[in-house]
Chimera marker file (.cmm) of the C-alpha trace (Angstrom):
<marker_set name="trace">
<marker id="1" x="-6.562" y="132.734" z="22.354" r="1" g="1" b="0" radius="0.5"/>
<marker id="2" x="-8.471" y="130.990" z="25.087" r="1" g="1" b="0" radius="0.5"/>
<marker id="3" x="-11.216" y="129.532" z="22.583" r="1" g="1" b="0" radius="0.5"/>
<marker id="4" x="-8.971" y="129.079" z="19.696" r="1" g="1" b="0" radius="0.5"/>
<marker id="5" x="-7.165" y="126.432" z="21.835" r="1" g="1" b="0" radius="0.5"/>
<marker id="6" x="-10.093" y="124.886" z="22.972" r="1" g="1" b="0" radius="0.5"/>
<marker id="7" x="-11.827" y="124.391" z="19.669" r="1" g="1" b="0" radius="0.5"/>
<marker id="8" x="-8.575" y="122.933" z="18.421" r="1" g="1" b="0" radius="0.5"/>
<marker id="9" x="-8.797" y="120.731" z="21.088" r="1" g="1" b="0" radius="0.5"/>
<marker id="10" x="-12.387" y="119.978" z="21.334" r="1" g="1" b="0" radius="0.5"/>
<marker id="11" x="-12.605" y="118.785" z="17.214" r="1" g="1" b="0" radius="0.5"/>
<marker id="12" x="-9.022" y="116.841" z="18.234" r="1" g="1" b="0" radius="0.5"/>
<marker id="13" x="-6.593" y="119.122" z="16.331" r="1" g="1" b="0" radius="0.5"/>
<marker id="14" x="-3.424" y="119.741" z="18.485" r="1" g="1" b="0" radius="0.5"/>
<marker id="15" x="-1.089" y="121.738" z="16.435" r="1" g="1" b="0" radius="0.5"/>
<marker id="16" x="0.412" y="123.425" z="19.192" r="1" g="1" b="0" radius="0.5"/>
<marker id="17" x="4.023" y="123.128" z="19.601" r="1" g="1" b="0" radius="0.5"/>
<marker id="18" x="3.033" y="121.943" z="23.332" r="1" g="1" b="0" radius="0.5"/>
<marker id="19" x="3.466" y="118.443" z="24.742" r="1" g="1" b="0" radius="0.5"/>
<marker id="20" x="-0.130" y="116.414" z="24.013" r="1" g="1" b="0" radius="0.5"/>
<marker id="21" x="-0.166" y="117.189" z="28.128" r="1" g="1" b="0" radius="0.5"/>
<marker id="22" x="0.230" y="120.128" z="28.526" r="1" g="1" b="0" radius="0.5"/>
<marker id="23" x="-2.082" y="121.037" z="25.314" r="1" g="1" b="0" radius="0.5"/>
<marker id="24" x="-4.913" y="119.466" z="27.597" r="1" g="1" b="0" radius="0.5"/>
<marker id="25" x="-3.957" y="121.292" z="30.607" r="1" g="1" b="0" radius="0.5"/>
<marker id="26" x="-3.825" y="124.446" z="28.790" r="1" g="1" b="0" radius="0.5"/>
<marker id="27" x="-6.831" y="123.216" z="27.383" r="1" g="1" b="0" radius="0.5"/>
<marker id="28" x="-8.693" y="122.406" z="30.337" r="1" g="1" b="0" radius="0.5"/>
<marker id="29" x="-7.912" y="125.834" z="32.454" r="1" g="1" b="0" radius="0.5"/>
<marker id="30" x="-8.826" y="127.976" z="29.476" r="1" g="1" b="0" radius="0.5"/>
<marker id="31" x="-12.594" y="125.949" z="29.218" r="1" g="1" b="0" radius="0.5"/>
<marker id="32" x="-12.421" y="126.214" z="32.968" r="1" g="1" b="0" radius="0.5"/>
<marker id="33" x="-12.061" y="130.184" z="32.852" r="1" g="1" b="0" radius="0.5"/>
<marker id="34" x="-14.782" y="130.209" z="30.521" r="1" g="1" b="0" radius="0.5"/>
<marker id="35" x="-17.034" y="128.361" z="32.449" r="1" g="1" b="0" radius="0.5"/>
<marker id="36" x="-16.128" y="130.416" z="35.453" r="1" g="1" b="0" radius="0.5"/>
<marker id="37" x="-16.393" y="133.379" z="33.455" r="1" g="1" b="0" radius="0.5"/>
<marker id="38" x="-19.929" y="132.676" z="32.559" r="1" g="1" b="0" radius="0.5"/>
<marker id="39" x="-20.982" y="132.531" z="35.751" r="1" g="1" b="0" radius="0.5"/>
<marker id="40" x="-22.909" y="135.451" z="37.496" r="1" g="1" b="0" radius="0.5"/>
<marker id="41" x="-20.940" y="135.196" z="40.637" r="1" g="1" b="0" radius="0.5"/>
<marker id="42" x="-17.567" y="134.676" z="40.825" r="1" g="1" b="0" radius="0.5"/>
<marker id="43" x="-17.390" y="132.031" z="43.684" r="1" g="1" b="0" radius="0.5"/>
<marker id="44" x="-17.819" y="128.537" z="42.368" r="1" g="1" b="0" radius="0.5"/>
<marker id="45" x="-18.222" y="125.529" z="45.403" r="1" g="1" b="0" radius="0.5"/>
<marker id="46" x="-15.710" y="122.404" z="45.565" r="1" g="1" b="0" radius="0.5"/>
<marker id="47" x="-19.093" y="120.361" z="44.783" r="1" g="1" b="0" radius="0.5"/>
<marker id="48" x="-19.539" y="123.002" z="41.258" r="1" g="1" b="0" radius="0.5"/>
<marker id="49" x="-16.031" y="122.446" z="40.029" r="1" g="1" b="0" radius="0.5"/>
<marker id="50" x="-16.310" y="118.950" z="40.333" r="1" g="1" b="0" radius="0.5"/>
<marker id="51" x="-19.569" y="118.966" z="38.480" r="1" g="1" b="0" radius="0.5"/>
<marker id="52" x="-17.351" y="121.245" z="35.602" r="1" g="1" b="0" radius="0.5"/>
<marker id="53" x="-14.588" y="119.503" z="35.599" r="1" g="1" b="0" radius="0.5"/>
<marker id="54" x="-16.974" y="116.469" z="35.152" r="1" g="1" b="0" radius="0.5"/>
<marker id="55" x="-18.833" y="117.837" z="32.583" r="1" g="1" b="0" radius="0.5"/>
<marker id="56" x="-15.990" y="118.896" z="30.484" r="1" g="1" b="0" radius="0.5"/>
<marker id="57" x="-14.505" y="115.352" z="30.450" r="1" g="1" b="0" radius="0.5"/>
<marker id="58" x="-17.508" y="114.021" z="29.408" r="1" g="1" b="0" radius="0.5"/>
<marker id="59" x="-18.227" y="116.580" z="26.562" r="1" g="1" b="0" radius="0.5"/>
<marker id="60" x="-14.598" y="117.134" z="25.294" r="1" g="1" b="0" radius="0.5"/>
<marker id="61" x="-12.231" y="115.324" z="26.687" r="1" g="1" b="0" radius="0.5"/>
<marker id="62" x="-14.329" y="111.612" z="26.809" r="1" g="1" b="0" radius="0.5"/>
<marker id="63" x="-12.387" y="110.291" z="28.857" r="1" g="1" b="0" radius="0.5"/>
<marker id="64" x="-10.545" y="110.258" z="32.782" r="1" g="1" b="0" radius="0.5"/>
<marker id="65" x="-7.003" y="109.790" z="32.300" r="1" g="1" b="0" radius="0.5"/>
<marker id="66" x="-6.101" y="106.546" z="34.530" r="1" g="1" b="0" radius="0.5"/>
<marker id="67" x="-5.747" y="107.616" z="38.040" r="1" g="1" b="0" radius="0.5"/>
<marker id="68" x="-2.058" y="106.966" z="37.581" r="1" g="1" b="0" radius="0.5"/>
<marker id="69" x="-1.624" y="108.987" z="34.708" r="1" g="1" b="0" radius="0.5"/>
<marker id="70" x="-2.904" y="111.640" z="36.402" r="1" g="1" b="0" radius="0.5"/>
<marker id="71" x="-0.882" y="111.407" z="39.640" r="1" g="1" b="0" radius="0.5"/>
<marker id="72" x="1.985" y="111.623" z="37.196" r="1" g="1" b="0" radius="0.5"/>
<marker id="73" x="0.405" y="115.095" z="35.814" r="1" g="1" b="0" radius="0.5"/>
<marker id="74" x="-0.586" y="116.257" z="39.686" r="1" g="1" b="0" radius="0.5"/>
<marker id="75" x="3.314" y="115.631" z="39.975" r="1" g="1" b="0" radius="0.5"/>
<marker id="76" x="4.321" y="117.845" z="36.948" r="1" g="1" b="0" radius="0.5"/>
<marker id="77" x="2.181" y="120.373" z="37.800" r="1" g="1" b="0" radius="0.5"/>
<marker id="78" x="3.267" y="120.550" z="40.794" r="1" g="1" b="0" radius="0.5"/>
<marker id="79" x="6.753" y="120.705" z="39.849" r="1" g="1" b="0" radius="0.5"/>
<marker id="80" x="5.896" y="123.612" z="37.366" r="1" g="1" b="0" radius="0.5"/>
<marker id="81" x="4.036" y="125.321" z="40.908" r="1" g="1" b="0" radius="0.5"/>
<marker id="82" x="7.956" y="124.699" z="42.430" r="1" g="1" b="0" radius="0.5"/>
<marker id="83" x="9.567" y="126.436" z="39.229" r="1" g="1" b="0" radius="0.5"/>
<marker id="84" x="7.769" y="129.491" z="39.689" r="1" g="1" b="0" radius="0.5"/>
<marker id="85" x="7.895" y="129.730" z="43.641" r="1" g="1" b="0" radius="0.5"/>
<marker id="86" x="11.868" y="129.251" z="42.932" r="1" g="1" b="0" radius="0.5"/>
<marker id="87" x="11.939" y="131.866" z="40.549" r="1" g="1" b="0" radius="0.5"/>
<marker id="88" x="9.761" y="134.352" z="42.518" r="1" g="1" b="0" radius="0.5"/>
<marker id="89" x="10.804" y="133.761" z="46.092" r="1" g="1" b="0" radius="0.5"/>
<marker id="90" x="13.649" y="131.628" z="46.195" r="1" g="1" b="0" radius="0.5"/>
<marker id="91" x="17.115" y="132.165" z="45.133" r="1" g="1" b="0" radius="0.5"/>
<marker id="92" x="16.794" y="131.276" z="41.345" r="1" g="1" b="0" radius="0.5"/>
<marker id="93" x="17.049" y="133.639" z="38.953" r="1" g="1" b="0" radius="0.5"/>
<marker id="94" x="14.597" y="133.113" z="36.198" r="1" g="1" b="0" radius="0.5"/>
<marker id="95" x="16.100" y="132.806" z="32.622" r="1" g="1" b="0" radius="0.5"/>
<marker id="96" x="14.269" y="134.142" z="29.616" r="1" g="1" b="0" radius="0.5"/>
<marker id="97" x="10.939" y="132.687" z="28.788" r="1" g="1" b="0" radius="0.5"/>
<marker id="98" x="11.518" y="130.888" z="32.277" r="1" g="1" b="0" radius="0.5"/>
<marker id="99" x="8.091" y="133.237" z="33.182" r="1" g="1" b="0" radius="0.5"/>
<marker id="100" x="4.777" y="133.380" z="31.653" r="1" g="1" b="0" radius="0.5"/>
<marker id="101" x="4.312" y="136.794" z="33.085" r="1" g="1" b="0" radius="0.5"/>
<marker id="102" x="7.961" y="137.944" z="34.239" r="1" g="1" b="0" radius="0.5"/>
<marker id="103" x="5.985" y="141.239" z="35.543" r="1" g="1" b="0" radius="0.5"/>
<marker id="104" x="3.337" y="139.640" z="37.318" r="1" g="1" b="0" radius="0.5"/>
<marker id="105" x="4.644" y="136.544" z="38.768" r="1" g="1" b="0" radius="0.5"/>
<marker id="106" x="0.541" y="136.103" z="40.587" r="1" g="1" b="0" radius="0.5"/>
<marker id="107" x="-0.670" y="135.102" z="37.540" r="1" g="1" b="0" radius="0.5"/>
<marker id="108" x="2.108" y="132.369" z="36.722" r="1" g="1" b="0" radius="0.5"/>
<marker id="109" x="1.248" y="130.681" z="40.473" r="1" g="1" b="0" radius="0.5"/>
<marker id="110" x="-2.474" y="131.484" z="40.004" r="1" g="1" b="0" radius="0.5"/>
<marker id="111" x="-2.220" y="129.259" z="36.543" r="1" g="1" b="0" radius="0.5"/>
<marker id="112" x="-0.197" y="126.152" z="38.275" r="1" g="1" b="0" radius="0.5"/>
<marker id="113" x="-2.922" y="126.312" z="41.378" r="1" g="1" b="0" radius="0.5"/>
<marker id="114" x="-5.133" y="126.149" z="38.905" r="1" g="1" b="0" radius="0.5"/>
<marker id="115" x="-3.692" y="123.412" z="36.878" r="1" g="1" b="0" radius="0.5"/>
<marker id="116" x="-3.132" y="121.280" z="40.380" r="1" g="1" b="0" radius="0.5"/>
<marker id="117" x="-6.709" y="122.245" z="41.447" r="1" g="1" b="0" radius="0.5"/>
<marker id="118" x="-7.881" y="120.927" z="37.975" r="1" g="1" b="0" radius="0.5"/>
<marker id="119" x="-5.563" y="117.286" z="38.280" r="1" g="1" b="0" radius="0.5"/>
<marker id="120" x="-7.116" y="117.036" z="42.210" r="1" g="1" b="0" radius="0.5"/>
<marker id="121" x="-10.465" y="117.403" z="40.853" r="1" g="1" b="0" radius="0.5"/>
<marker id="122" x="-10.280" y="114.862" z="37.889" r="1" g="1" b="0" radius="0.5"/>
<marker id="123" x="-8.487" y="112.395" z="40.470" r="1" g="1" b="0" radius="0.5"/>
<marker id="124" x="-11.788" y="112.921" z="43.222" r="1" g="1" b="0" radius="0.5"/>
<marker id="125" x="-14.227" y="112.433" z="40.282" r="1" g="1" b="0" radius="0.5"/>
<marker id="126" x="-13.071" y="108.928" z="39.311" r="1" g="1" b="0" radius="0.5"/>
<marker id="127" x="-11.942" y="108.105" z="42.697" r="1" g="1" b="0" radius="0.5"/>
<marker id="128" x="-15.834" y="109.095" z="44.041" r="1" g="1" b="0" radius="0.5"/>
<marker id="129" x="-14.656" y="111.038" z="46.669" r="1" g="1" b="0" radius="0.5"/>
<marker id="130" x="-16.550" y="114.167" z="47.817" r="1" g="1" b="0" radius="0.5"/>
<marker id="131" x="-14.012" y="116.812" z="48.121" r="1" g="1" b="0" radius="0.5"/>
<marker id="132" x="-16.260" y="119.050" z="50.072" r="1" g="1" b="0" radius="0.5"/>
<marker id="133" x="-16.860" y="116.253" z="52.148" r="1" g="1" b="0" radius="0.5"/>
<marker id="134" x="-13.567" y="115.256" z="52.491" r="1" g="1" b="0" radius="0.5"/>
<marker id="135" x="-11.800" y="118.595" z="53.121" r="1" g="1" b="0" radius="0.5"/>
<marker id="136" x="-14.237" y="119.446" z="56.312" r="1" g="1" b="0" radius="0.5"/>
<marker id="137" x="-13.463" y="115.914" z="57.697" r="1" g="1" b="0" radius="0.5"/>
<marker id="138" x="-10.093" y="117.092" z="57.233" r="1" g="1" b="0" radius="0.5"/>
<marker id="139" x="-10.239" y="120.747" z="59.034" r="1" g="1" b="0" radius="0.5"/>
<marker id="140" x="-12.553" y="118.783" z="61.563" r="1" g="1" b="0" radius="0.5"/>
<marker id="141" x="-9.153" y="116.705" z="62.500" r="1" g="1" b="0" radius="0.5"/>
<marker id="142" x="-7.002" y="119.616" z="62.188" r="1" g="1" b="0" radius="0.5"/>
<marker id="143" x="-9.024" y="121.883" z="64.532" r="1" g="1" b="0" radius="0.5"/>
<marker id="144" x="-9.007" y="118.571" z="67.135" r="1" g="1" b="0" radius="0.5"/>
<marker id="145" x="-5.902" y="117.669" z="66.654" r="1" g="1" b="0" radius="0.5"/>
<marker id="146" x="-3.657" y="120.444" z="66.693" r="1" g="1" b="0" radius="0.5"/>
<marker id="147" x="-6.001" y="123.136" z="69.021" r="1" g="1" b="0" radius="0.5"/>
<marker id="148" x="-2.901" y="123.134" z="71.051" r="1" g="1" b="0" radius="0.5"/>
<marker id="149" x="-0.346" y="122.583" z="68.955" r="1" g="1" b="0" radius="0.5"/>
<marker id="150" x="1.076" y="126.432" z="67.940" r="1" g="1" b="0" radius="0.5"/>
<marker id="151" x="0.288" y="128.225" z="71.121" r="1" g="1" b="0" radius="0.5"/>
<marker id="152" x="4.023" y="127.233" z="72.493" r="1" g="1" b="0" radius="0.5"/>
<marker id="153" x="6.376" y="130.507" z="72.508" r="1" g="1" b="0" radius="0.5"/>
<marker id="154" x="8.974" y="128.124" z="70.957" r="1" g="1" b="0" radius="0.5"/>
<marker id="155" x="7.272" y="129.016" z="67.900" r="1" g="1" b="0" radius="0.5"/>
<link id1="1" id2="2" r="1" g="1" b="0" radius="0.2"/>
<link id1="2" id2="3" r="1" g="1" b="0" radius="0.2"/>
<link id1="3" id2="4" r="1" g="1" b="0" radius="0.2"/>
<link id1="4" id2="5" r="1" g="1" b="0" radius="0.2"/>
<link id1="5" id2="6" r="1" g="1" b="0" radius="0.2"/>
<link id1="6" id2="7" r="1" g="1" b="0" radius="0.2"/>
<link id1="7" id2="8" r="1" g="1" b="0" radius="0.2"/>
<link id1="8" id2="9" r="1" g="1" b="0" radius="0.2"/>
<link id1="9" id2="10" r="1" g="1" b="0" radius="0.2"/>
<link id1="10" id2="11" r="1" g="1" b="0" radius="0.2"/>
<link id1="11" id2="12" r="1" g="1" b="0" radius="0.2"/>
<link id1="12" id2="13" r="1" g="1" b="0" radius="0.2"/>
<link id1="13" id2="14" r="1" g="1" b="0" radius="0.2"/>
<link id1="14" id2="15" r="1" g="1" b="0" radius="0.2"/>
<link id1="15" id2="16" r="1" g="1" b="0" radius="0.2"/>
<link id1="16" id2="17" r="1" g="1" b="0" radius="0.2"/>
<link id1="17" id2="18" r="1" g="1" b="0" radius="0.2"/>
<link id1="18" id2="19" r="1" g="1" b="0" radius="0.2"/>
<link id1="19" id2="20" r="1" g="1" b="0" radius="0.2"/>
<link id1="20" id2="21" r="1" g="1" b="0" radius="0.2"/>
<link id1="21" id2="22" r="1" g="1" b="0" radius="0.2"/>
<link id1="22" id2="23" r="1" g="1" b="0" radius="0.2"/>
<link id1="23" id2="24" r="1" g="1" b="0" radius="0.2"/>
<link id1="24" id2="25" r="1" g="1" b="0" radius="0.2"/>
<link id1="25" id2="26" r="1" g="1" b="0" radius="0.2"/>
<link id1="26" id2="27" r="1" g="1" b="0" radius="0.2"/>
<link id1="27" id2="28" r="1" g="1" b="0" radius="0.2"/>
<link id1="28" id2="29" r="1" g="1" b="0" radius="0.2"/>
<link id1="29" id2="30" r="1" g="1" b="0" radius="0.2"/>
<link id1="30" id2="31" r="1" g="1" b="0" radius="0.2"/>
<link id1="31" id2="32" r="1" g="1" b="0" radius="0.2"/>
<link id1="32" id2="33" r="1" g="1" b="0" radius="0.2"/>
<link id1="33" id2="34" r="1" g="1" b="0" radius="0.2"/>
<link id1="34" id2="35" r="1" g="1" b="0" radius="0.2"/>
<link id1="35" id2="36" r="1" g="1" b="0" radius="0.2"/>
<link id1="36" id2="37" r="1" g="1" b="0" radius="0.2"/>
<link id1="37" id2="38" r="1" g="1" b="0" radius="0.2"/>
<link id1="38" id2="39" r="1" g="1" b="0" radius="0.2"/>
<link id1="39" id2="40" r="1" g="1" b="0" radius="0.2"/>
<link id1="40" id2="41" r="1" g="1" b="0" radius="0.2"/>
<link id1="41" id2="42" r="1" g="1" b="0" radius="0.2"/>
<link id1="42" id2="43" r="1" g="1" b="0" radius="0.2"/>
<link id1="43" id2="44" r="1" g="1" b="0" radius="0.2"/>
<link id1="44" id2="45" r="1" g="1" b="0" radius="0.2"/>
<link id1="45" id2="46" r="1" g="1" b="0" radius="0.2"/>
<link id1="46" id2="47" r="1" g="1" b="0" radius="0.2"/>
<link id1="47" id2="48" r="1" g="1" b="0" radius="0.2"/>
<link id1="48" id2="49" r="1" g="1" b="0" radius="0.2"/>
<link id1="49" id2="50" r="1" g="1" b="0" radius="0.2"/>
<link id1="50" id2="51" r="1" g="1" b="0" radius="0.2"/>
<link id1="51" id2="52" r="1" g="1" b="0" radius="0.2"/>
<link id1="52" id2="53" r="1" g="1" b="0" radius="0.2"/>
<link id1="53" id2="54" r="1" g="1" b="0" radius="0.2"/>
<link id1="54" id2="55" r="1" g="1" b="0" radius="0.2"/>
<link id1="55" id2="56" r="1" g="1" b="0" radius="0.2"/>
<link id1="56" id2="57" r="1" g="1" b="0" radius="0.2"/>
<link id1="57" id2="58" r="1" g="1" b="0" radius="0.2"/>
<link id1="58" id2="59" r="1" g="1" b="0" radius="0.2"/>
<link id1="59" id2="60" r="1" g="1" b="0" radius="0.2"/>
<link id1="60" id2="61" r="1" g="1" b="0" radius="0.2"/>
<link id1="61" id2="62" r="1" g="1" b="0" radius="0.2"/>
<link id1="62" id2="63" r="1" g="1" b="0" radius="0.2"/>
<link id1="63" id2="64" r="1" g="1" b="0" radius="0.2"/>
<link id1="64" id2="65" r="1" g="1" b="0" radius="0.2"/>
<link id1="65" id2="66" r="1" g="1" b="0" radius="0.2"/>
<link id1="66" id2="67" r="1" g="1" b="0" radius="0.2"/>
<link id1="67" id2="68" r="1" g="1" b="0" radius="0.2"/>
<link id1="68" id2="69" r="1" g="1" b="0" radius="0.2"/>
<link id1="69" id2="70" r="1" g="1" b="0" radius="0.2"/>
<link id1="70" id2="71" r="1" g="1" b="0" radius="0.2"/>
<link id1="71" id2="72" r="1" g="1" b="0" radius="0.2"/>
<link id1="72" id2="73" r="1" g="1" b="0" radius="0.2"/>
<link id1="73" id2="74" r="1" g="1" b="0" radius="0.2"/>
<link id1="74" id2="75" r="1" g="1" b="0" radius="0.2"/>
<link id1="75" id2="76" r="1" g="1" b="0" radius="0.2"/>
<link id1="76" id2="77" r="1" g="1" b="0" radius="0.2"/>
<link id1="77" id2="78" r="1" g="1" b="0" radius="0.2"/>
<link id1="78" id2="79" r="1" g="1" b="0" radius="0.2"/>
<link id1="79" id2="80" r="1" g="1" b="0" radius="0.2"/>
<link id1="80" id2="81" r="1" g="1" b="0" radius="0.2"/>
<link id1="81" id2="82" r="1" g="1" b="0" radius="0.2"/>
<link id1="82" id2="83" r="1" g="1" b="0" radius="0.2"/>
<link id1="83" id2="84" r="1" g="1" b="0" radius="0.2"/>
<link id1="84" id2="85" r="1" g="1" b="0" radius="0.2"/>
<link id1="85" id2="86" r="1" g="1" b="0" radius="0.2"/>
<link id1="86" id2="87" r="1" g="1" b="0" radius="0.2"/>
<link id1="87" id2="88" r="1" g="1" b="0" radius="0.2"/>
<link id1="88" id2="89" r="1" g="1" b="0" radius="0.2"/>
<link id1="89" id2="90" r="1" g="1" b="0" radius="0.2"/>
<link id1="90" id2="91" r="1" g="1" b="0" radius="0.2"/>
<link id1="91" id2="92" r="1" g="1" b="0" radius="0.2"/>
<link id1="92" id2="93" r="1" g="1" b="0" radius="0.2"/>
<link id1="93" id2="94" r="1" g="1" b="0" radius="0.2"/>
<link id1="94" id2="95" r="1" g="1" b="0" radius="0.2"/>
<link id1="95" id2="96" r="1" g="1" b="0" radius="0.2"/>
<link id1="96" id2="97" r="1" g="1" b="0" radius="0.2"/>
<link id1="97" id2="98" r="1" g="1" b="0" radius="0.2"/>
<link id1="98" id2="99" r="1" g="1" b="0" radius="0.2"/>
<link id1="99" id2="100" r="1" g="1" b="0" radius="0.2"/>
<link id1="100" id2="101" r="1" g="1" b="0" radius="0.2"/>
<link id1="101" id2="102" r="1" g="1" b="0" radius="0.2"/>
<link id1="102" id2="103" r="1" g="1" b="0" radius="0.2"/>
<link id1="103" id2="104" r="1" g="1" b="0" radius="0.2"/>
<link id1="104" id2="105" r="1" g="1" b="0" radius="0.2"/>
<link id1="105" id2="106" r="1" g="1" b="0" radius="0.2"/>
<link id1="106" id2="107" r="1" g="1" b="0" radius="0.2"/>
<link id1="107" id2="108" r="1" g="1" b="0" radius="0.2"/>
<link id1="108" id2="109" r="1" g="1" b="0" radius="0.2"/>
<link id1="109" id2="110" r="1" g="1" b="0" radius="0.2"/>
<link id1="110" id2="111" r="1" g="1" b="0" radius="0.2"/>
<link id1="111" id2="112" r="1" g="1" b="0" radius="0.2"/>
<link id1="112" id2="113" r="1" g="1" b="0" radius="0.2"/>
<link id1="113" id2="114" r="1" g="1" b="0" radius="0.2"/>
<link id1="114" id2="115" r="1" g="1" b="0" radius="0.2"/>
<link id1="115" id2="116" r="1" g="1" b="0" radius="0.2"/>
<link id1="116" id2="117" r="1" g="1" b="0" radius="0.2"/>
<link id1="117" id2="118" r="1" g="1" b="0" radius="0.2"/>
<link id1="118" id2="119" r="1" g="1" b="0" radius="0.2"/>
<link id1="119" id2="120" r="1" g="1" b="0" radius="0.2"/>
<link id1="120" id2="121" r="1" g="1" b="0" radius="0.2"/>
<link id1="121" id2="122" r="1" g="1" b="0" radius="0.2"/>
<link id1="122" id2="123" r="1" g="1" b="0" radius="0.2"/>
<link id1="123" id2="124" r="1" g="1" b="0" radius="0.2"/>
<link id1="124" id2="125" r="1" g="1" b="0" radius="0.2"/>
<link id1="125" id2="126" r="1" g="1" b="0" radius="0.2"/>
<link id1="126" id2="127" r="1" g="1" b="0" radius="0.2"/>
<link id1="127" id2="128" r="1" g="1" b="0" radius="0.2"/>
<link id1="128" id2="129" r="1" g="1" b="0" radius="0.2"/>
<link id1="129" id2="130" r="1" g="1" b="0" radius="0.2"/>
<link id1="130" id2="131" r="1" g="1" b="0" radius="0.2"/>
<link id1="131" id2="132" r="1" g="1" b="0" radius="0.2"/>
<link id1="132" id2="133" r="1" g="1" b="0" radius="0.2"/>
<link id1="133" id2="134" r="1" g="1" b="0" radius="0.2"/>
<link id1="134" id2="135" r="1" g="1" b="0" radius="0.2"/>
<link id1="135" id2="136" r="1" g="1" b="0" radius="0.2"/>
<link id1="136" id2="137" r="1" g="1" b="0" radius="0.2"/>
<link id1="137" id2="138" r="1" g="1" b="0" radius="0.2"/>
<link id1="138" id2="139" r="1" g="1" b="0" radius="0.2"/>
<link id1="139" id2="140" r="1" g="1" b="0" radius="0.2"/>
<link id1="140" id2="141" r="1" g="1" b="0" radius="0.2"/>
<link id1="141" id2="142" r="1" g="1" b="0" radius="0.2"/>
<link id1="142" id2="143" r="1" g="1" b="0" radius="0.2"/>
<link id1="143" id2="144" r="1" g="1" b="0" radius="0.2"/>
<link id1="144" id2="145" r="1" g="1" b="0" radius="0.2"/>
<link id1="145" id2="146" r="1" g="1" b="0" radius="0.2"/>
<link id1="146" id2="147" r="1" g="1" b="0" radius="0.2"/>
<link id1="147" id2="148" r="1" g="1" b="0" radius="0.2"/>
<link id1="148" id2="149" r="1" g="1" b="0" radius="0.2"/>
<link id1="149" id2="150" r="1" g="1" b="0" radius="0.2"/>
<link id1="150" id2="151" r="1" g="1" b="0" radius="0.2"/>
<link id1="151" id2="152" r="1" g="1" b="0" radius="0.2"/>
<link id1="152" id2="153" r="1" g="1" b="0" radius="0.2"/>
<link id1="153" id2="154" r="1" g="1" b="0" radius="0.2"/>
<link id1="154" id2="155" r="1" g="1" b="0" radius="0.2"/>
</marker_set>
């Protein structure tokens, strides 16, 4: 399944009964599961899945959505993320079909993560920013900032 939907995509032949959006997405994390799959470890660096992501835009996909358009999809995904969390944790009851995998719920919030992680990583590319950079600048200012900041018994 994963490679039949990437060929489709990859020679432009979307005949899924998906949205042309979420046919990429799917698109995307299945190459991306290959690509991880190939690998002889299973950790991959921020810096390496920026470098695949990369890649995979510039062999299949051509082209970066416009930063906009994909703040729109970081918001959909995210909103998909929501749907499951609600369904799994919250107080929704999911409806039929509401669940990828109604018996393993994990693998329905493993597949948004990975569809936000995917959208974050196309935004950093074209944006130029260095998300391993960036994210130890950021738990720099976290450990400064809030070293105090949960110790109170209020908590």
């Amino acid at each position: 399944m994963y490679l039949n939907i990437a060929q489709r995509l990859a020679v432009g032949l979307n005949t899924s009964p998906f949205t042309k959006s979420t046919a990429f997405l799917l698109g995307i994390r299945n190459i991306f599961c290959i690509f991880v799959k190939k690998k002889e470890v299973g950790i991959m660096t921020i810096s390496e899945a920026q470098k695949a992501v990369d890649k995979w835009i510039q062999e299949i996909g051509k082209r970066y959505f416009s930063p906009l358009t994909n703040m729109a999809l970081l918001t959909e995904e995210t909103g998909e993320l929501a749907r499951v969390i609600a369904r799994t944790y919250g107080d929704q009851v999911a409806k039929e079909g509401d669940l990828r995998h109604p018996q393993n719920s994990k693998e329905d919030i493993a597949e948004e993560l990975a569809d936000i992680l995917w959208v974050v990583l196309c935004l950093a590319n074209q944006t130029g920013i260095d998300l391993t950079s960036a994210l130890e600048a950021s738990l720099k200012k976290k450990y400064t900032r809030d070293r105090n900041r949960f110790n109170s018994s209020e908590l």
